[in-house]
C-alpha positions in Angstrom: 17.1 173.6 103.8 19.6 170.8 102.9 16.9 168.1 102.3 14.9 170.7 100.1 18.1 170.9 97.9 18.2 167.1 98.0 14.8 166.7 97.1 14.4 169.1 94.3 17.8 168.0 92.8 18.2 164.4 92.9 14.6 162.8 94.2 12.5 165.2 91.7 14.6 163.9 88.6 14.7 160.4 89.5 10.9 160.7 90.1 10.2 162.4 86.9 12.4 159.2 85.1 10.5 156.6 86.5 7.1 158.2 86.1 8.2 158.4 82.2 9.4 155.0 82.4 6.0 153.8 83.7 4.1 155.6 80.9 6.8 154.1 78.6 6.4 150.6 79.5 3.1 150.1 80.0 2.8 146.8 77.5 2.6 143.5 79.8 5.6 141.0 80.0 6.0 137.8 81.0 8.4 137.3 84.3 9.5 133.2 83.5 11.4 131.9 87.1 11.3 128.3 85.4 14.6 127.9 83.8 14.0 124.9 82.0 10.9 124.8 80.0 10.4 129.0 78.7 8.0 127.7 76.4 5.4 126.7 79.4 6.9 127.8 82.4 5.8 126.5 85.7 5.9 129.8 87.7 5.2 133.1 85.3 4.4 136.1 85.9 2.5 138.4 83.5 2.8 141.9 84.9 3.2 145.4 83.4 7.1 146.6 82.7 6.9 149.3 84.8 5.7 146.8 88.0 8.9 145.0 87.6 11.1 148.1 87.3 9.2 149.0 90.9 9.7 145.8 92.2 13.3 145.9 91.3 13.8 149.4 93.1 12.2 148.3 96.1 13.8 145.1 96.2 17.0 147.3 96.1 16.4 149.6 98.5 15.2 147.0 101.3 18.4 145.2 100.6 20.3 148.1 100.3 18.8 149.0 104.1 19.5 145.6 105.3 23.0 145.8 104.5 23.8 149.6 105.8 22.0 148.5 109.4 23.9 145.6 109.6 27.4 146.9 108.9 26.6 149.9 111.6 25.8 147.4 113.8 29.2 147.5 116.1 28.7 151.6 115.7 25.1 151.2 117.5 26.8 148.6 119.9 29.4 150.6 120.6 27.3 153.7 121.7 25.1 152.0 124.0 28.1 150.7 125.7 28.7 154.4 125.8 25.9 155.3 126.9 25.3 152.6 129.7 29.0 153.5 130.5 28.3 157.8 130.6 24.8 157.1 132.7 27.4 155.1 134.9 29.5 157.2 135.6 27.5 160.0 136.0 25.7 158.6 138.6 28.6 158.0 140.2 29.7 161.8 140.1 26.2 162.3 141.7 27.4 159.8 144.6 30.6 161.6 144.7 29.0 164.9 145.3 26.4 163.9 148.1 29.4 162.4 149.6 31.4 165.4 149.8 28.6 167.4 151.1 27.4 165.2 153.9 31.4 165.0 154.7 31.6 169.0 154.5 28.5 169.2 157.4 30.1 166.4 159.2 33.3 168.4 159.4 32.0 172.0 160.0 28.8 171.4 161.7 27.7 175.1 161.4 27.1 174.4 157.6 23.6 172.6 158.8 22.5 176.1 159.6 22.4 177.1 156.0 19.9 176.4 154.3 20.2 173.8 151.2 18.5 176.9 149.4 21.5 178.8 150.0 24.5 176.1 149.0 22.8 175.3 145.3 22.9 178.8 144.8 
């Protein structure tokens, strides 16, 4: 329900802009990455406005991504170690337990009589 609300309120506007701004901006424009002759540039670009404004978001949003999963990076790191640790330790438990149930038939042997049925349950 909470991504519905997302999506009608702040992804169906900003679509709605940029489809407005691609109808807009539809006239070609020259994208110049020589900086020192603008007259006849070396590398240009002749592209429609609207391809740039895309490019730009996109360009954003992959560095934007980049940046977010490398600052969580010691959040990850630090639940694997978690994780490794927990599987660890819950093996652990699960030695613990056989342990203490192969010492409780070594102590009272007439516990081999029951079934293993019996002592889960």
């Amino acid at each position: 329900m909470l991504r519905k609300l997302i999506f009608l309120f702040i992804a169906l506007p900003v679509a709605i802009i940029l489809i407005l701004l691609s109808v807009a901006n539809r006239h070609s424009v020259q994208l110049s990455l020589d900086p020192f002759n603008s007259v006849d540039p070396a590398v240009a670009f002749s592209l429609p406005f609207f391809v740039f404004l895309f490019a730009a978001l996109m360009i954003g949003m992959v560095l934007g991504s980049m940046a977010t999963w490398f600052k969580q990076g010691r959040y990850r790191k630090a639940a694997r170690r978690e994780h490794t640790d927990a599987v660890k330790w819950q093996c652990e438990a699960e030695n613990q337990k056989k342990r203490a149930e192969e010492l409780a038939v070594e102590l009272n042997p007439e516990l081999k009589a029951i079934s293993l049925s019996d002592r889960a349950a």
